[in-house]
Backbone as numpy.savetxt, mean C-alpha at the origin, in Angstrom:
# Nx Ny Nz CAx CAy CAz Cx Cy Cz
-17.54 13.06 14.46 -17.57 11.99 13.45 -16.22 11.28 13.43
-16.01 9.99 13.69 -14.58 9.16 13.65 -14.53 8.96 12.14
-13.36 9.47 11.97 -12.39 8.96 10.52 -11.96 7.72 10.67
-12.23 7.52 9.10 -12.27 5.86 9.00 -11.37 5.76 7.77
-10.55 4.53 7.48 -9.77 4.23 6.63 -9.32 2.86 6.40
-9.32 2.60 5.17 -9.43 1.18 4.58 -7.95 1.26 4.52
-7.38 -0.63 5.02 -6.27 -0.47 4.87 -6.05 -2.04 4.21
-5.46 -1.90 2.85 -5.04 -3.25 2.34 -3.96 -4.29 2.65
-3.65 -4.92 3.14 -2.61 -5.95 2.90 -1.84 -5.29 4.54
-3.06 -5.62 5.24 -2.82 -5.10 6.61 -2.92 -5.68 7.84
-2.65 -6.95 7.11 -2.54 -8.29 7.95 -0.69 -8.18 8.75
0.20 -7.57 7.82 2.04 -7.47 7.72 2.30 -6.09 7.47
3.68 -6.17 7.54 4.37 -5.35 6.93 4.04 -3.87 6.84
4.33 -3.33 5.43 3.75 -1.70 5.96 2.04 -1.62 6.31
1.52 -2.77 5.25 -0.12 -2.35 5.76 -0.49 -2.49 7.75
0.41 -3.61 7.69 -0.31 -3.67 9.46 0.31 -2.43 10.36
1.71 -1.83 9.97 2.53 -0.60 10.27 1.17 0.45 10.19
0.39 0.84 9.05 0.07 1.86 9.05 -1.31 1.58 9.68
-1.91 0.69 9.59 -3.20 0.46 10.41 -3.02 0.67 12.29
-1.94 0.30 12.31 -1.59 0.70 13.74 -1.30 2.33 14.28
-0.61 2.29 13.27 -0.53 4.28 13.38 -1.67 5.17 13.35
-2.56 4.76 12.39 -3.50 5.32 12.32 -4.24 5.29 13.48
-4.28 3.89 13.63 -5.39 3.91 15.35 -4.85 4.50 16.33
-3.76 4.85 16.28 -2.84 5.40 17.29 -3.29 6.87 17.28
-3.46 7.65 16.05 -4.02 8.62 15.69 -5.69 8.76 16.45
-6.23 7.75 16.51 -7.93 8.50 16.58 -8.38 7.54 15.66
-7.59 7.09 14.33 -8.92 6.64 13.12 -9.45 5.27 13.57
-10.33 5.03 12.69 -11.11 3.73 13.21 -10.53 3.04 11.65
-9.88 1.84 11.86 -9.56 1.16 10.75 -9.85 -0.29 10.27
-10.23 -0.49 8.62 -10.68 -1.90 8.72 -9.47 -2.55 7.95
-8.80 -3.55 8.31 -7.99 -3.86 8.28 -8.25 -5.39 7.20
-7.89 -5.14 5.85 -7.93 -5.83 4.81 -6.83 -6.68 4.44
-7.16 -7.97 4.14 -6.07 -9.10 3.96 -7.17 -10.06 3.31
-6.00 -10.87 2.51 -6.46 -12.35 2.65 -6.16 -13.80 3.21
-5.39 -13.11 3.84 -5.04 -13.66 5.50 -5.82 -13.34 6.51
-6.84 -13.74 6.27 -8.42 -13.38 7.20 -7.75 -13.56 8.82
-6.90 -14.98 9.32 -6.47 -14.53 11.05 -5.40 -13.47 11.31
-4.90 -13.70 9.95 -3.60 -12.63 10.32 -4.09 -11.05 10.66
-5.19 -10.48 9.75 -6.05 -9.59 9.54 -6.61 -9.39 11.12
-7.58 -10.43 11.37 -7.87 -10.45 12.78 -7.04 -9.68 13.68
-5.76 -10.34 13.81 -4.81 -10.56 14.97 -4.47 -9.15 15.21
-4.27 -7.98 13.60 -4.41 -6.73 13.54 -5.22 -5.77 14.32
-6.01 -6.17 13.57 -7.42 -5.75 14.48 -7.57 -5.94 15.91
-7.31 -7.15 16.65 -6.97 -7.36 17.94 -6.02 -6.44 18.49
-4.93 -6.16 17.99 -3.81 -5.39 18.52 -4.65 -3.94 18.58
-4.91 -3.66 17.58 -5.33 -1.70 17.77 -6.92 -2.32 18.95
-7.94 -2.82 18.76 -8.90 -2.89 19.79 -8.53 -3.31 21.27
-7.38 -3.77 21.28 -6.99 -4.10 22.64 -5.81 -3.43 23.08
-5.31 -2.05 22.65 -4.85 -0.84 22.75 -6.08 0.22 22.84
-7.54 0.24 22.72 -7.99 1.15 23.31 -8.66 1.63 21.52
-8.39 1.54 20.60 -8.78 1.62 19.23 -9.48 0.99 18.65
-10.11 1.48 17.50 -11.36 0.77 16.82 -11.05 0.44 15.47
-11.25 -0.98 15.50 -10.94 -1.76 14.04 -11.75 -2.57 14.14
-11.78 -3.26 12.19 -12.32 -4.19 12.20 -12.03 -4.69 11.27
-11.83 -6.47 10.79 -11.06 -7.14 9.97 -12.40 -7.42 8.90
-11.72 -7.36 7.89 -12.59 -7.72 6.44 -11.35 -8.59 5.64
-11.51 -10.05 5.31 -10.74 -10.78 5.31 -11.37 -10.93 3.58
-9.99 -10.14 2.57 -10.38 -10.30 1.28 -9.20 -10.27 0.30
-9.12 -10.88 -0.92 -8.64 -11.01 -2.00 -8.83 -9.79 -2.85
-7.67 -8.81 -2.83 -8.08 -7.31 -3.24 -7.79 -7.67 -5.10
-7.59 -8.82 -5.30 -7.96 -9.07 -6.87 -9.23 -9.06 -7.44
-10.26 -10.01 -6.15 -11.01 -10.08 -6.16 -11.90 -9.03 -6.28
-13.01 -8.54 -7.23 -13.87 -7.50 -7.57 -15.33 -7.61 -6.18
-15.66 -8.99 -6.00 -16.76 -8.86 -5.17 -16.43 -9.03 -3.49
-15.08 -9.21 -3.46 -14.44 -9.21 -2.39 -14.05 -8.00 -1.15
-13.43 -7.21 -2.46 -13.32 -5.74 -2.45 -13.86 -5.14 -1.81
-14.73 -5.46 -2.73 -16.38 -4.54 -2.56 -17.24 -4.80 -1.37
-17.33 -6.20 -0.79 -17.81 -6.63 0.18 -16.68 -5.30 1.41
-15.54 -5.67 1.23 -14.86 -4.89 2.10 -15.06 -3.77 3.08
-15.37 -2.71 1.86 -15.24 -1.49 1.40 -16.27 -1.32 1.93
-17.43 -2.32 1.89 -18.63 -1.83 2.33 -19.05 -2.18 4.18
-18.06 -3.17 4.33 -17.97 -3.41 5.85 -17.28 -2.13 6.57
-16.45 -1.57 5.91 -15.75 -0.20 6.17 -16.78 0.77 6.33
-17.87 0.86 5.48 -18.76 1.88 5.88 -20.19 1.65 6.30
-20.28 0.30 6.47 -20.91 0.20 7.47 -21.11 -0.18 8.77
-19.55 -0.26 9.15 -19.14 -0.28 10.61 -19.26 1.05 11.46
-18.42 2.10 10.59 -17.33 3.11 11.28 -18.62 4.16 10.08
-19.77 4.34 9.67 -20.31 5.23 8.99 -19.74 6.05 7.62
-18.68 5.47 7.57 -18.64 6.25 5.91 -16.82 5.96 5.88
-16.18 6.32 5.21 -15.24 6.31 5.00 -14.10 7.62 4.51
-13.03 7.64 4.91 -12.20 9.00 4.88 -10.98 8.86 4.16
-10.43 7.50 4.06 -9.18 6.99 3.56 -8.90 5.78 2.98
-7.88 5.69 1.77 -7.82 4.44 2.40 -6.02 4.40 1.61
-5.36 3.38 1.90 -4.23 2.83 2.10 -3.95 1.21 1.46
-3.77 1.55 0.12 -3.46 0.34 -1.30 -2.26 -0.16 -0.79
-1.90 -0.87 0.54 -0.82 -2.05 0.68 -0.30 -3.30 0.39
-1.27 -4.23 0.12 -1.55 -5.21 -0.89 -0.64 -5.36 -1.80
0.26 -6.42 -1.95 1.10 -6.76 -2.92 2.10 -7.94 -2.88
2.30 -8.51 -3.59 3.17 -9.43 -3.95 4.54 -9.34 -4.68
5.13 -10.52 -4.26 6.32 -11.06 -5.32 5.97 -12.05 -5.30
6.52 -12.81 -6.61 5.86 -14.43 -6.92 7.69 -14.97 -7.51
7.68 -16.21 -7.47 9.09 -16.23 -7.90 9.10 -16.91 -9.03
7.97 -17.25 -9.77 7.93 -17.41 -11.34 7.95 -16.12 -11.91
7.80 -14.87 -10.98 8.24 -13.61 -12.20 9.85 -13.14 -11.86
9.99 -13.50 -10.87 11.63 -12.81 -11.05 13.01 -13.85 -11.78
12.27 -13.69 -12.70 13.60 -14.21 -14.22 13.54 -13.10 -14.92
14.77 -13.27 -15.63 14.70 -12.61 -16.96 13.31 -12.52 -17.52
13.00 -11.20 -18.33 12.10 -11.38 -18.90 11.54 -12.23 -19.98
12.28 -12.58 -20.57 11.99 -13.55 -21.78 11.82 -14.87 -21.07
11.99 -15.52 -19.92 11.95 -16.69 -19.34 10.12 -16.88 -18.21
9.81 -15.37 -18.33 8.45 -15.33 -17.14 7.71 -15.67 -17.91
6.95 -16.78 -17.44 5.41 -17.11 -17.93 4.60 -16.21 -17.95
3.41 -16.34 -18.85 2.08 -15.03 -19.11 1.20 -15.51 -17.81
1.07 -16.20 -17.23 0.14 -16.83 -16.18 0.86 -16.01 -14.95
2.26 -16.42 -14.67 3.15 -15.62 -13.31 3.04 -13.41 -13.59
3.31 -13.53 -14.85 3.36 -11.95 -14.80 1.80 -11.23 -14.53
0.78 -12.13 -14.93 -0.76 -11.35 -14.91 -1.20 -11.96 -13.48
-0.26 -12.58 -12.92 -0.63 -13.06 -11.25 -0.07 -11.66 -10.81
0.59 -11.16 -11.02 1.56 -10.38 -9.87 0.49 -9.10 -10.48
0.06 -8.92 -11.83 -0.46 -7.52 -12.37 -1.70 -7.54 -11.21
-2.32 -8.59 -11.15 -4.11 -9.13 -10.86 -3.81 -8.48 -9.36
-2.58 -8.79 -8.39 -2.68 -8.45 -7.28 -2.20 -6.83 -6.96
-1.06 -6.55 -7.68 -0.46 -5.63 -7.61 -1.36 -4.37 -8.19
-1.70 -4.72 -9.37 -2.33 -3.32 -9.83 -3.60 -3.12 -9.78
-4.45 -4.41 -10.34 -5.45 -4.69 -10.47 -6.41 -4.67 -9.00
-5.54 -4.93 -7.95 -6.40 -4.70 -6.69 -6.08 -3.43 -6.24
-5.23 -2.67 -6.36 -5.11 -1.20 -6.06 -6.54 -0.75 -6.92
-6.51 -1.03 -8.05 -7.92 -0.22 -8.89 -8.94 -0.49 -7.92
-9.34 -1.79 -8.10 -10.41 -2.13 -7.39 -10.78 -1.15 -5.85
-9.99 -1.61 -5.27 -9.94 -0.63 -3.77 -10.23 0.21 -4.16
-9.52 1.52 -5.07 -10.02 3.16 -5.53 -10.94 2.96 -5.98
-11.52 1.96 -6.66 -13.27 2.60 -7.45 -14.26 1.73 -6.36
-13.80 1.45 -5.89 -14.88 0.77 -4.80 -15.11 1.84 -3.47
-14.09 2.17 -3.16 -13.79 3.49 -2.16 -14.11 4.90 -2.66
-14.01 4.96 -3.45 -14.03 6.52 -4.46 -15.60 7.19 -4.20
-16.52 6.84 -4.24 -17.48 7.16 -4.24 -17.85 7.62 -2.61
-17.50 6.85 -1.92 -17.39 7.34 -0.24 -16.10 8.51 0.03
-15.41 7.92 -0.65 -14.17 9.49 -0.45 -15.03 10.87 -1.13
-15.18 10.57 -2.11 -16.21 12.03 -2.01 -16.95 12.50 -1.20
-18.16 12.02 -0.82 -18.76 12.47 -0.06 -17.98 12.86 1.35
-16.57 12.57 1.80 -16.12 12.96 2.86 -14.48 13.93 2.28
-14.61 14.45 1.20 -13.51 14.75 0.56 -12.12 14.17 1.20
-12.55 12.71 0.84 -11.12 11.69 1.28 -9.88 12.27 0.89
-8.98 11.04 1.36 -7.61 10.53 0.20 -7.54 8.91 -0.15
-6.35 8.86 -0.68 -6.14 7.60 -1.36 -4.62 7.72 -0.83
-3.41 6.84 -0.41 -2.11 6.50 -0.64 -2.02 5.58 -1.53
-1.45 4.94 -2.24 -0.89 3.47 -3.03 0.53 3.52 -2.40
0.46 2.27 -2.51 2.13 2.24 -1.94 2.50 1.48 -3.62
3.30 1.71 -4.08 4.25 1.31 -4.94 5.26 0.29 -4.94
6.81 1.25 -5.24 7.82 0.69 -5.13 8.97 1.44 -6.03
9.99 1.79 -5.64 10.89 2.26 -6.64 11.22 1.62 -7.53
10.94 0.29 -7.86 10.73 -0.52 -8.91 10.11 0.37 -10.45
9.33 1.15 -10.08 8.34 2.52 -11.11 8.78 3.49 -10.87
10.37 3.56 -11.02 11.08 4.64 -10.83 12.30 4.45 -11.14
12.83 3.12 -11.35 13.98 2.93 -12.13 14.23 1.25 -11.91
15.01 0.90 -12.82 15.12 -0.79 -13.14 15.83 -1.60 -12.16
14.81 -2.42 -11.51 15.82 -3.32 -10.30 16.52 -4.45 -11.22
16.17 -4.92 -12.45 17.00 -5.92 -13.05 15.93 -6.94 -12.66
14.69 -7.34 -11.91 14.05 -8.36 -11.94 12.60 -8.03 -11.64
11.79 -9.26 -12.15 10.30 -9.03 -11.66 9.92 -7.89 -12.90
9.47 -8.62 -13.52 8.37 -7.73 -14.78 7.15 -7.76 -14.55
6.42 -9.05 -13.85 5.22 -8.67 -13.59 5.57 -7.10 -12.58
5.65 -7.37 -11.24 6.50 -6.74 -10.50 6.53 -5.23 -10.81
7.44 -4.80 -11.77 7.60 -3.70 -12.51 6.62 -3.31 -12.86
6.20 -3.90 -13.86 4.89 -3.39 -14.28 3.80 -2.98 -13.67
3.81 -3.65 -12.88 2.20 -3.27 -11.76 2.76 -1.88 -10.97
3.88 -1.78 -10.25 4.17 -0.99 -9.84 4.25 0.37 -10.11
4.79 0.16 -11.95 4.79 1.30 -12.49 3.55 2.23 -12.54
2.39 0.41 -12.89 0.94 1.17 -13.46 0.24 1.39 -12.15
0.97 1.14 -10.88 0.56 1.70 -9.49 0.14 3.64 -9.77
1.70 3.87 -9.63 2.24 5.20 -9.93 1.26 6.11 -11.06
1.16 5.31 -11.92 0.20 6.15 -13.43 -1.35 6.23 -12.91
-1.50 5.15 -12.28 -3.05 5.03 -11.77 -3.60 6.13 -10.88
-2.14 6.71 -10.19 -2.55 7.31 -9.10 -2.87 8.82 -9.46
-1.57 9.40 -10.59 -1.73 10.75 -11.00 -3.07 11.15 -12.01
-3.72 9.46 -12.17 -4.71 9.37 -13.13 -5.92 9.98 -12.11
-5.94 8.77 -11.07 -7.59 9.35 -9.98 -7.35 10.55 -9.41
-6.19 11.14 -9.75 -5.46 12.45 -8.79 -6.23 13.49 -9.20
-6.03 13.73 -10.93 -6.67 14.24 -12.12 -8.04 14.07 -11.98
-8.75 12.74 -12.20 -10.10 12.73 -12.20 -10.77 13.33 -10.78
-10.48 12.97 -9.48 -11.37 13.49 -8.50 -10.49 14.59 -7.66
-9.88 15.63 -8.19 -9.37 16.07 -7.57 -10.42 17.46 -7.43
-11.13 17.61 -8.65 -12.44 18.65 -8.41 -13.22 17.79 -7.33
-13.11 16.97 -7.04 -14.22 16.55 -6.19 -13.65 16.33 -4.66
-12.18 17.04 -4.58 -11.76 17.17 -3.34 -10.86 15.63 -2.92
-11.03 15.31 -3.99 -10.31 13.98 -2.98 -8.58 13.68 -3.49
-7.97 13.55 -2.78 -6.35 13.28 -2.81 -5.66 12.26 -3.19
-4.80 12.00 -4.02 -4.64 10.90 -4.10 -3.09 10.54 -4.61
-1.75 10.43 -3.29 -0.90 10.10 -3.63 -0.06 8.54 -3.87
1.18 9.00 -3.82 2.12 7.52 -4.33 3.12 7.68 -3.54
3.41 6.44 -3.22 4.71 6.33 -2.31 5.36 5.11 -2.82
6.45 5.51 -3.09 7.89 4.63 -3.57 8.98 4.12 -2.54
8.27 2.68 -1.50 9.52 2.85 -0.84 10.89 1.87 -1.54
11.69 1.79 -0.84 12.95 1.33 -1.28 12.83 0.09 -0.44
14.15 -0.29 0.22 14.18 -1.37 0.48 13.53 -1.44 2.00
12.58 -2.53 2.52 11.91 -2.50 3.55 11.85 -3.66 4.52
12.35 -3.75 5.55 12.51 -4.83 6.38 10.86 -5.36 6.87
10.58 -6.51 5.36 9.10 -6.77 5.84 9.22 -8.04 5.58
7.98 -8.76 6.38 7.74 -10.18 6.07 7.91 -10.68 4.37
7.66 -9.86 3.67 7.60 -10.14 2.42 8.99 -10.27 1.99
9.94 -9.48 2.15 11.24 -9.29 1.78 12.24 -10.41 3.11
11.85 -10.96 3.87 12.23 -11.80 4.99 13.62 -12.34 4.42
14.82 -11.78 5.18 16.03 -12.39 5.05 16.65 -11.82 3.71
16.22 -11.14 2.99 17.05 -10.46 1.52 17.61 -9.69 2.01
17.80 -8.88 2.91 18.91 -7.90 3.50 19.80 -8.51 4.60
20.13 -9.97 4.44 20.74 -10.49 5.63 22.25 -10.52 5.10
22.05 -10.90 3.52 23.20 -11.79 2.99 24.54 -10.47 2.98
25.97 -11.16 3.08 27.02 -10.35 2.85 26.96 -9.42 1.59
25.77 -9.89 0.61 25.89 -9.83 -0.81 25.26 -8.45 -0.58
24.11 -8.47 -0.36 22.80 -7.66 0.13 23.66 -6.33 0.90
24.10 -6.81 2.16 24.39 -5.30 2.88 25.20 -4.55 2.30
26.64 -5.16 1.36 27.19 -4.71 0.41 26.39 -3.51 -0.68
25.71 -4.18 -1.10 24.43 -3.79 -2.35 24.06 -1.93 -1.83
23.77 -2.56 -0.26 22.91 -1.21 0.27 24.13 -0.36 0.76
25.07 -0.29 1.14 26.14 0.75 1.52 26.60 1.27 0.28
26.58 0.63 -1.09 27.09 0.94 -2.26 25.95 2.07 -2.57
24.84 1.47 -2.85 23.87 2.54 -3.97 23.04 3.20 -2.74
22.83 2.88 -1.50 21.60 3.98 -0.92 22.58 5.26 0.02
22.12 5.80 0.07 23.13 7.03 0.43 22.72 7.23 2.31
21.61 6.66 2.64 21.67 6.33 4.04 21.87 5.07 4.19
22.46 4.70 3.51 23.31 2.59 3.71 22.35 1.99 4.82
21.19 2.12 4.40 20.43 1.40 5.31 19.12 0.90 4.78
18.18 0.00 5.29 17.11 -0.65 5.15 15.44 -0.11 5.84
14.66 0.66 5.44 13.31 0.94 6.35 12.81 0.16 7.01
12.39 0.59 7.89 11.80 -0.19 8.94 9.75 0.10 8.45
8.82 -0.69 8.44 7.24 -0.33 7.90 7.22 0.43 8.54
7.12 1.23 9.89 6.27 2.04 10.53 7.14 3.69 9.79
8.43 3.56 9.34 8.80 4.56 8.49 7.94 4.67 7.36
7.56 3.61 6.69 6.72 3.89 5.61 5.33 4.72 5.54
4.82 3.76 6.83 3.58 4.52 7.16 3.26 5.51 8.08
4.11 6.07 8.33 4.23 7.10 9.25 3.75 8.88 7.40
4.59 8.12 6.73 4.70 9.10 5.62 3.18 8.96 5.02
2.40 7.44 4.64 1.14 7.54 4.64 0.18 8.17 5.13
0.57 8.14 6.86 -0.44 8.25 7.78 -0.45 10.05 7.27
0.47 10.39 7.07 0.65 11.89 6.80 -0.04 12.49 5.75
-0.10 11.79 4.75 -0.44 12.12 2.82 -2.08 11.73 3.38
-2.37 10.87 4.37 -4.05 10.94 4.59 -4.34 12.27 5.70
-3.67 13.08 5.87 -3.97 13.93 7.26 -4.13 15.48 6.62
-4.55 16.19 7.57 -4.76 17.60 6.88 -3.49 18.19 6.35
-3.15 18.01 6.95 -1.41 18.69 6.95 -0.82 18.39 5.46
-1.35 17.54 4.87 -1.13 17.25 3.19 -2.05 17.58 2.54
-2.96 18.98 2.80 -4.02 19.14 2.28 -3.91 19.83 0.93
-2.28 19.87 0.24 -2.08 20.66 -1.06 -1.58 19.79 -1.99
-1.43 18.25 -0.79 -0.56 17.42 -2.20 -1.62 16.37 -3.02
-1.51 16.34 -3.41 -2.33 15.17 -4.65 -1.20 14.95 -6.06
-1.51 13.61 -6.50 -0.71 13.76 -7.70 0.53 12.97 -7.19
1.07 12.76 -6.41 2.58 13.18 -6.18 2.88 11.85 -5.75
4.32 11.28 -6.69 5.01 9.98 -6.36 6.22 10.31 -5.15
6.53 9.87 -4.42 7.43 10.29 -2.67 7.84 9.06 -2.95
9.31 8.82 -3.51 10.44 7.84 -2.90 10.65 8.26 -1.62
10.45 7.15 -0.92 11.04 6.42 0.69 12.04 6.07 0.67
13.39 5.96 0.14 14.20 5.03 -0.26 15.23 4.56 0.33
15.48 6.33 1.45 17.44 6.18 1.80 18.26 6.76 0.97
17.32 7.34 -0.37 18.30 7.86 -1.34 18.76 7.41 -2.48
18.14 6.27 -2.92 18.48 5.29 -3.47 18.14 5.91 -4.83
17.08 6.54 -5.05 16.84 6.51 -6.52 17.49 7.69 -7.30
18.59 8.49 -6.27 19.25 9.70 -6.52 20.74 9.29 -6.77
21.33 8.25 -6.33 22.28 7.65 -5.99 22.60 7.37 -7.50
């Protein structure tokens, strides 16, 4: 039976990192975005390495989107084993001060950030049982201590983290896993050029204690792991990625 695993926001960055690892592994992966070519182009890379994917081009805010997804996931590859909440934003109407963010910019960043992590788990949840899945969320150390910006941001992140020890609790009689990962700072399309400035590398030799920046396939290398047997005792559990940062 090929293991299968849903991967969000896996068009870039850590999601396309860990969709690649995984296929690298054996799994068969559907590779979720709403960057439907970017998504593709994913998918192209692991099927034309010898691996089995397939792109489901969706808005993980979106409830019928999701769901459409989730269900191309199992009815491609027969059921589903994993899946991998990558999906996320920064918007730059939320990184002000808090008293200056609009209610429209902060429930944009919640709708993508948190609100599509749910979606994915209760849309997926019901197939992870029947194959006593897992779940990763990727986070952010943002839900682990105060970067000084981004409240939508924060917030979603935090309620990343709570969400997770929540489905951890609920289906964990039912065998299924379900951790958190906190990375730190990550050399991704999303973050493009914030670790360039004199200001920036300063920043990171000061507070991270490996004075350095992750690379995605570090991130998802730790995913690919929290979905594999070899993590068959952890559930529950938030894992800063950071460099050290949140000890510092």
């Amino acid at each position: 039976m090929t293991r299968s695993v849903l991967v969000t926001g896996g068009a870039s960055g850590i999601g396309r990192a860990a969709a690649v690892i995984l296929a690298r592994e054996g799994t068969a992966v559907t590779v979720v975005d709403r960057a439907g070519d970017a998504a593709e182009d994913t998918a192209r890379v692991i099927t034309s390495s010898g691996g089995r994917a397939t792109a489901a081009p969706a808005d993980v805010g979106n409830e019928d989107e999701i769901a459409s997804a989730v269900k191309r996931a199992v009815d491609t590859f027969g059921g589903l084993d994993g899946v991998v909440t990558s999906a996320g934003v920064f918007h730059g109407g939320d990184l002000k001060p808090l008293g200056e963010v609009e209610l429209d910019d902060f429930l944009f960043v919640l709708q993508v950030n948190l609100a599509g992590t749910f979606l994915a788990i209760k849309h997926a949840v019901p197939h992870l049982v029947e194959r006593r899945g897992a779940v990763v969320t990727i986070a952010s150390t943002a839900a682990l201590k105060g970067h000084g910006y981004g409240s939508g941001y924060t917030a979603s992140k935090g309620g990343v983290a709570a969400l997770t020890r929540l489905a951890a609790v609920q289906y964990g009689p039912q065998g299924v896993r379900v951790n958190c990962i906190c990375p730190g700072g990550v050399d991704t399309p999303m973050t493009a050029g914030t670790w360039n400035t004199p200001e920036a590398q300063q920043g990171i030799r000061r507070n991270v204690p490996l004075q350095r920046v992750a690379q995605p396939e570090e991130i998802a290398s730790v995913a690919a792991f929290l979905l594999s047997d070899g993590a068959a005792d952890l559930t529950g559990q938030t894992i800063a990625v950071d460099g050290g940062a949140t000890i510092a």
